[in-house]
N, C-alpha and C positions, 0 to 999 in steps of 0.2 A: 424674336423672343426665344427666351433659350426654357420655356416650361415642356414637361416630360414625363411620361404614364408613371403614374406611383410617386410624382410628387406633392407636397401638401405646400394649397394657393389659398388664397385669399381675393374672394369679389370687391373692386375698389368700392364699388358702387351699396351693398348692402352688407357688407364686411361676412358676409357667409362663406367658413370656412370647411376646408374637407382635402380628400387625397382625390387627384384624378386619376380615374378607372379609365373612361375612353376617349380619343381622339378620333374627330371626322373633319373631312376637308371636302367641302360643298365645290357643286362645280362653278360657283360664281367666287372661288377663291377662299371663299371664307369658312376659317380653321376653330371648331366648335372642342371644347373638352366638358366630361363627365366630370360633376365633384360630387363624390360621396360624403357624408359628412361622417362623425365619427357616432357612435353607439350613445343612447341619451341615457341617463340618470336609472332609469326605468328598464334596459337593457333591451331596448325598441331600435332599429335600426330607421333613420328617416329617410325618405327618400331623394335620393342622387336630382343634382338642377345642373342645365347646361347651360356653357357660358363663351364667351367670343373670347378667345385666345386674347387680345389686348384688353380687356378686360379684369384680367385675372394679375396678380401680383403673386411672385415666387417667396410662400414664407420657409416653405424648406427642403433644400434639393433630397430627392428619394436616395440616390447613390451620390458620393463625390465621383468628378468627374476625373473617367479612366485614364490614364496613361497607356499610350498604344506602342506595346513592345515590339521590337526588333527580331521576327522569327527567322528572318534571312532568305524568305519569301520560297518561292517555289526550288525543287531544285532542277536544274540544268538537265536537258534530256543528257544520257548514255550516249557518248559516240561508239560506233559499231565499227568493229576490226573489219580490216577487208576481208573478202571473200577468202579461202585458202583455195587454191587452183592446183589441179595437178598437171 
């Protein structure tokens, strides 16, 4: 699944929507994310529920996804003049 910190998901299960703040990966595999919800009516912030990565539906990506440019990578060590000998 391609969901990602700062994107806003949707629980298929109780349709609770929000942006996830954090990802954790348990050591039995299993990939949990943070969903914050957004600010209520009342200007009250509710509190964040965790949810199983399959779980969650992508309602909309945080960034579009980068294009990774051509920096021409590292450059080339300097080859060294020989020694000058007298």
């Amino acid at each position: 699944m391609s969901i990602q910190l700062g994107d806003k998901v949707r629980d298929r299960v109780t349709g609770f929507t929000g942006i996830t703040t954090a990802r954790t990966v348990w050591i039995s595999g299993c990939v949990r994310f943070e969903v914050q919800p957004v600010m209520d009516k009342f200007g009250k912030i509710p509190d964040s529920r965790g949810y199983d990565e399959n779980q969650l539906e992508l309602v909309k990506a945080a960034h579009p996804a980068k294009q990774e440019k051509k920096t021409g990578g590292p450059m080339p060590s300097p080859s060294q003049h020989a020694v000058a000998r007298r």
